[in-house]
C-alpha positions in Angstrom: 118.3 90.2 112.0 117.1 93.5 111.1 114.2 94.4 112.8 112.3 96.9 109.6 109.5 94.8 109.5 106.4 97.5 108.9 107.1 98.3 105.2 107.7 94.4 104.1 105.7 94.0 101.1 104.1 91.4 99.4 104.8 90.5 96.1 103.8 93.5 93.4 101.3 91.4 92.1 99.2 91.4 95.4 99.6 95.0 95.8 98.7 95.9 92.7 95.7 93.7 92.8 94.8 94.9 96.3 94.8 98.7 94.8 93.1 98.1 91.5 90.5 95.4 92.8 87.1 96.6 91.6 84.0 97.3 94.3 81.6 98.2 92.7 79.2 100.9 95.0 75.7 99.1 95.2 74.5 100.4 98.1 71.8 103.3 97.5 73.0 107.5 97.6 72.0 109.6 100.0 70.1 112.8 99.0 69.1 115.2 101.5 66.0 117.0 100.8 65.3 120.7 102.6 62.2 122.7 102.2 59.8 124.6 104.8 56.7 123.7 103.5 55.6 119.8 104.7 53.4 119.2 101.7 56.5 119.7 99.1 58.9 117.9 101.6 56.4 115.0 101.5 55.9 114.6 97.7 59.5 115.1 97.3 60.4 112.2 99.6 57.6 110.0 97.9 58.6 110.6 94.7 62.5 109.3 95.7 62.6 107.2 98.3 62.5 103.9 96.5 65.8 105.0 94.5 67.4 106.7 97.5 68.2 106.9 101.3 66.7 110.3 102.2 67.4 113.2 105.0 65.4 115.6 105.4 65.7 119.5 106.5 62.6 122.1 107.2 65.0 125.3 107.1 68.8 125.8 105.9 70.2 126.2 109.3 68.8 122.5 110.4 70.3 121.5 106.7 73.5 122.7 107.7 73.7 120.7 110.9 72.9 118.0 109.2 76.0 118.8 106.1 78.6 119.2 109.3 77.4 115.8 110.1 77.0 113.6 107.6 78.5 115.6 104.4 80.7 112.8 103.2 77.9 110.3 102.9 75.8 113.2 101.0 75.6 113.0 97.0 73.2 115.3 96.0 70.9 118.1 97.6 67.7 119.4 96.5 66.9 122.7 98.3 64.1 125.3 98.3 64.9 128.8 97.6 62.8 131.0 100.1 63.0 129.0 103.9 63.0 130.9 107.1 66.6 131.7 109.1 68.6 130.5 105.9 67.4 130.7 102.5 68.4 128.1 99.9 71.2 129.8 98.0 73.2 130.9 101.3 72.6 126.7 102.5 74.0 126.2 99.7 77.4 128.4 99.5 77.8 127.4 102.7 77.9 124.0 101.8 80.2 124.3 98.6 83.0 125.7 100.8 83.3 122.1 102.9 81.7 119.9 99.9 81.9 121.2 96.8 81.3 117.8 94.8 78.0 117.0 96.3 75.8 118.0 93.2 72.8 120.9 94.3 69.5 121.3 92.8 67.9 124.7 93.5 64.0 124.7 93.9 62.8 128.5 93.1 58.8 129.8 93.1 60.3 132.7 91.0 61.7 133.2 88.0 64.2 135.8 88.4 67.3 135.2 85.6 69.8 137.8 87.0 69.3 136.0 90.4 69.1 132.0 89.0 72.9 133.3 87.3 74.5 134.6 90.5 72.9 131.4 92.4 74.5 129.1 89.8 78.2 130.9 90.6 78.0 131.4 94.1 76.8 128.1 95.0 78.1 125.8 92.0 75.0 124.6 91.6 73.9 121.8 89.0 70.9 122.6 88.5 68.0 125.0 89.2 63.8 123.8 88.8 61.2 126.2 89.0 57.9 125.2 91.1 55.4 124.3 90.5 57.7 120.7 89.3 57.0 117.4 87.6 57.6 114.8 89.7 59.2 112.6 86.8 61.4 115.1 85.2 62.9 116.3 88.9 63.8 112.7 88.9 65.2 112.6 85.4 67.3 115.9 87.0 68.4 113.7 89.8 69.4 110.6 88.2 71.8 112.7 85.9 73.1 114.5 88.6 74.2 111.4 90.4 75.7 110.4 87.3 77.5 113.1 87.7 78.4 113.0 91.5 79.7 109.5 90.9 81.9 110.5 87.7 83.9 113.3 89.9 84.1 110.5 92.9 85.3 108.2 90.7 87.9 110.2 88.9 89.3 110.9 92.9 89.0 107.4 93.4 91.1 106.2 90.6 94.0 109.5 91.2 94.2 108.1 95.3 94.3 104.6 93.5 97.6 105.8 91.2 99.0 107.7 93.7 98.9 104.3 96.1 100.1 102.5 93.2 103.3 104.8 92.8 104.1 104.8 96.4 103.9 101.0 96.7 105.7 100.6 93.8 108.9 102.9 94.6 109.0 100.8 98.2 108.8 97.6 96.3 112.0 99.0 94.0 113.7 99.9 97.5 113.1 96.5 99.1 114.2 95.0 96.5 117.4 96.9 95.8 118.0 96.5 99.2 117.2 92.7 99.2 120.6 92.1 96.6 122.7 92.2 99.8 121.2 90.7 103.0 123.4 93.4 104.7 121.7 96.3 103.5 117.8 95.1 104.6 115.9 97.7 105.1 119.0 100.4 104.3 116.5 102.8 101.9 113.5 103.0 104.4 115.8 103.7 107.8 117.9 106.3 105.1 114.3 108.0 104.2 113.4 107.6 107.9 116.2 109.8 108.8 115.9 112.0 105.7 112.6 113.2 106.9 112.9 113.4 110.5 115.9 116.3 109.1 113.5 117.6 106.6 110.6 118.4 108.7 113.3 120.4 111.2 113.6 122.4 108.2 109.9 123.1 107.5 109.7 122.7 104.1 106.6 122.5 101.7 104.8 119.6 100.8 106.3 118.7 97.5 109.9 118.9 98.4 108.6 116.3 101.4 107.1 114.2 98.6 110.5 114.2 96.6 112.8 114.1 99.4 110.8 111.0 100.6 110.9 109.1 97.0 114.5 110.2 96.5 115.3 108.8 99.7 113.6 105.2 99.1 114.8 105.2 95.1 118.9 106.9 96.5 120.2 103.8 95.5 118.4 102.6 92.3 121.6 103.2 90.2 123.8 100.0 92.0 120.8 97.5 90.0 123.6 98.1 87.0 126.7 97.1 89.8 128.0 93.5 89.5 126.9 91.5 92.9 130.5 90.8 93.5 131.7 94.7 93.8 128.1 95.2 96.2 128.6 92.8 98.7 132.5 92.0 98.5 133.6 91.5 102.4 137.2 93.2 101.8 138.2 96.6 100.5 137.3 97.5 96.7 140.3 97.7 94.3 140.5 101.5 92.9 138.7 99.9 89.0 135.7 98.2 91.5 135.4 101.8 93.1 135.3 103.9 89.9 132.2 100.9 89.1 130.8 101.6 92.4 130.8 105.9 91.8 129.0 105.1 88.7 125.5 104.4 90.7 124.2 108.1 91.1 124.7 109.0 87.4 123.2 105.9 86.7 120.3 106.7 89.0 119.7 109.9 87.6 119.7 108.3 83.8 117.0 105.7 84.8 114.9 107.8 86.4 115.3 111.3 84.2 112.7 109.9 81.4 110.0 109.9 83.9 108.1 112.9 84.0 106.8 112.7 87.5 110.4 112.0 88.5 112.3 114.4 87.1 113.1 116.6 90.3 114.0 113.5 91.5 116.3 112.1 89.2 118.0 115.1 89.4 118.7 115.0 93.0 119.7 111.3 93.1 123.0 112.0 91.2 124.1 114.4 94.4 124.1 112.4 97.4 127.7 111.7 97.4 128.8 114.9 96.7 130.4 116.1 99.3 130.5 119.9 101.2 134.0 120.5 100.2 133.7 119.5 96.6 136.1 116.2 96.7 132.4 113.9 96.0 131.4 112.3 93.3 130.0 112.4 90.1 130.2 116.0 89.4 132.6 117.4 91.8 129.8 119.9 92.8 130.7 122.1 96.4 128.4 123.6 98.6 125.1 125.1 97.8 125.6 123.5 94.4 124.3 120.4 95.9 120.9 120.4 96.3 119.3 120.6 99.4 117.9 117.0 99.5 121.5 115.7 98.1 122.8 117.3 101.5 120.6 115.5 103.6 120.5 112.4 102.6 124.4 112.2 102.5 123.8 112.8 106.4 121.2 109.8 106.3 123.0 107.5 104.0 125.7 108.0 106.4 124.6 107.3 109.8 122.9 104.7 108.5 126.2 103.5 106.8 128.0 103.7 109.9 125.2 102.0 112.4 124.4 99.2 110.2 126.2 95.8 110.1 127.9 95.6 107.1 129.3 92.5 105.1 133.8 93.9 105.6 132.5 95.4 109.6 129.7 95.6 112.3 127.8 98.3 113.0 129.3 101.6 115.1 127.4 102.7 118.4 124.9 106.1 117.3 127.4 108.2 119.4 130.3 107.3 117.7 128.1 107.5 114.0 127.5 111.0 115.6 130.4 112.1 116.6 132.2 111.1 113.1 129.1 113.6 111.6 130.6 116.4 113.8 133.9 116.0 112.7 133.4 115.8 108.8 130.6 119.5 109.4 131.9 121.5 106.8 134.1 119.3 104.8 132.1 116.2 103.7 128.7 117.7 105.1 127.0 121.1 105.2 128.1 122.4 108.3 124.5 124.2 109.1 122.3 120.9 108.1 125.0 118.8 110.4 124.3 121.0 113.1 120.2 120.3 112.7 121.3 116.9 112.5 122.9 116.3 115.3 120.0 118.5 117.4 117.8 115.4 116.1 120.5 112.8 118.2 118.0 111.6 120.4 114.9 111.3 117.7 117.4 109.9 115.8 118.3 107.0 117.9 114.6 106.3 118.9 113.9 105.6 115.4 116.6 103.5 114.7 115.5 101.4 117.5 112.1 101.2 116.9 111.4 102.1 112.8 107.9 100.7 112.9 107.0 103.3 115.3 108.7 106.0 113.3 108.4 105.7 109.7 105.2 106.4 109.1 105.3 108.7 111.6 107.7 110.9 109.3 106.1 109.5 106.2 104.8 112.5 104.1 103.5 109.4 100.6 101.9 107.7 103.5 100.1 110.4 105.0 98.4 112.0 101.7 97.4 108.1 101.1 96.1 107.9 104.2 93.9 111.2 103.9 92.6 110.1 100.6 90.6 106.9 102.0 
């Protein structure tokens, strides 16, 4: 019994109700409120206190303690311009650099244009209210300005949501994939697994993780178009069930090339059984023709190939999966990303043993989803 359990799903209908399930935010926004002079701090609380939960700040250094604190529960600031140690404006920049979608109100005593238009650029500010002000139309201000903070939370809200969405889906499309032989559970997690733990050696950027991650879980999507008796036949394929078989990356890349977001990706998914040498299929391709994430998950799909029980023989040991890498370096494998491979031996086994530990561990979707909450 394979032993993938983390990344089971539940049916796409939870999930997608789990991730699009409205909650309403009724609790009341925080505004923090920062001015030297008592009497102004005072009527400003009084006047917003029924609609609000409310901090308060005599100078801008004692506001900024207070930002590095509690910044992300902060929707809106009013400020004074002229305070003691930190005047409003420089609060204010400050505060832009670490949160620069809580809305800012600027109070100013003087009317000084050229200044109110550099304050507006260097501190993003929403809004600026000369004193003496009215009571009613500073809260006018304020209610808009929330309107505003919650439209820009919102729209972040909703992108995390999509982004979730996408990443729950393209497991659901592995799993399931996966689930048309009982032999291959779990196969395009413990291949992406693998993938990554490679990738990562590598050091590269942050979008080729993202790709090289959803080309690993979707490297199979073309066999939904091969026959159930050709996937999990328990003898050898006759050479016309073969050609069938070959036809699964090109038919990967078609179903995927009309998305726009996977486009990179579709790309890629037609090279993973090309091979070093150029004897692979579809396209023949040899060396650096492949692309880079083709390369390595041929490595992947292989040792996973070779350690998994399969329907026509059981699983190999990981040192003699390892050992058949080293011999096919340069011929059916890059010969430098085999090399990198092989260094990972050790990482590569712990994870095969224990991929509820390691997966998200590796997992580059699941981190940016889990930075986003």
């Amino acid at each position: 019994m394979n032993n993938f359990t983390l990344l089971k799903e539940d049916t796409f209908e939870n999930s997608l109700g789990e991730i699009l399930q409205l909650n309403p935010k009724t609790e009341k926004h925080t505004i923090l409120l920062v001015d030297d002079e008592v009497n102004n701090l005072q009527l400003l609380r009084r006047t917003l206190h029924h609609d609000y939960n409310i901090l308060t700040a005599s100078n801008g250094k004692e506001a900024l303690e207070i930002v590095e604190g509690k910044g992300n529960e902060i929707a809106l600031i009013v400020s004074d311009q002229k305070m003691p140690e930190m005047e409003g404006t420089e609060f204010l920049k400050r505060t832009s650099e670490y949160y620069p979608d809580i809305v800012k109100i600027l109070l100013t005593g003087h009317l000084d244009v050229d200044a109110i238009v550099d304050s507006i650029n260097d501190c993003h500010l929403y809004q600026y209210i000369v004193k003496p002000f009215d009571p009613e139309e500073l809260k006018l201000t304020i209610e808009t300005g929330i309107k505003k903070f919650d439209l820009v939370n919102n729209k972040t809200v909703i992108l995390k949501d999509l982004r979730e969405l996408f990443y729950k889906t393209i497991k659901l499309i592995a799993s399931a994939l996966d689930a048309k032989d009982p032999y291959t559970h779990g196969h395009s997690l413990r291949v992406t697994m693998y993938s990554l733990i490679l990738a990562k050696k590598l050091n590269l950027d942050d979008t080729t993780l993202e790709e090289i991650e959803t080309a690993g879980l979707l490297h199979d999507i073309g066999k939904i178009g091969i026959p159930q008796r050709i996937l999990c036949k328990p003898g050898k394929l006759t050479d016309e069930e073969y050609e069938v078989m070959k036809s699964h990356p090109a038919q990967a890349e078609k179903m995927l090339m009309g998305i726009k977001k996977l486009t990179v990706v579709s790309n890629w998914l037609r090279a993973h059984h090309e091979r070093w040498d150029g004897q692979g299929y579809p396209y023949g391709l040899k060396g650096e023709e492949i692309p880079i994430s083709g390369r390595i998950i041929a490595l992947a799909d292989t040792y996973d190939a070779m350690t998994s029980t399969r329907s026509y023989r059981k699983a190999l040991s990981h040192e003699t999966a390892i050992d058949e890498i080293q011999r096919c370096s340069g011929t059916q494998f890059d010969p430098v990303l085999t090399n990198l491979f092989i260094s990972c031996s050790e990482e590569l086994r712990a994870a095969k043993e224990d991929p509820n530990t390691y997966y998200p561990k590796y997992s580059y979707l699941q981190k940016m989803i889990n930075e986003t909450r």
